[in-house]
C-alpha angles and dihedrals in degrees: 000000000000111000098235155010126194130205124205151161104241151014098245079058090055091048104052095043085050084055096051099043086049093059093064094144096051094048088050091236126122117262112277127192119227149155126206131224131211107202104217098221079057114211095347084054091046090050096036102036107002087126102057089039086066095027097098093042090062092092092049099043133057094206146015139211120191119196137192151128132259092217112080088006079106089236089094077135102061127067121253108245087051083058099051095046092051093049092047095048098053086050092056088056100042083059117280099101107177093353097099149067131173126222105235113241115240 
């Protein structure tokens, strides 16, 4: 089973978290296997089907990360944390219990 996968926006995003988890030693934490993910409906897809989008990885990941921003995700009217907790939450039930965690927007 590989350790993580990791959902975000963009490209520029992919990049940047592939940067940081490469630099283990660095960051003091054990090597971790990965792959990221760019969704291809970018911040909108990661709010409205981030869920199914990871729900067939759940059998192959222990955990999973979801990033995205709250600027351009087309919830610029709800608060942050609302948006995290919704996305998380629709992640839980689509497989991944106690495997995930959502970067709050900002």
């Amino acid at each position: 089973m590989i350790d993580l996968v990791v959902l975000v926006a963009g490209k520029n995003e992919k990049y940047g978290i592939d940067i940081l988890l490469s630099r283990f030693i660095k960051l003091e934490i054990p090597q971790i296997t990965y792959d990221i993910f760019v969704h291809p409906l970018r911040d909108p897809g990661i709010y409205h089907n981030g869920a199914d989008f990871l729900r067939p990885l759940a059998t192959q990941y222990s955990y999973t990360l979801v990033f995205l921003d709250h600027e351009g995700s087309g919830q610029e009217t709800t608060s942050p944390d609302a948006i995290s907790i919704k996305i998380k939450t629709d992640i839980e039930r689509n497989g991944w219990p106690d495997r995930v965690e959502v970067i709050r927007p900002g």
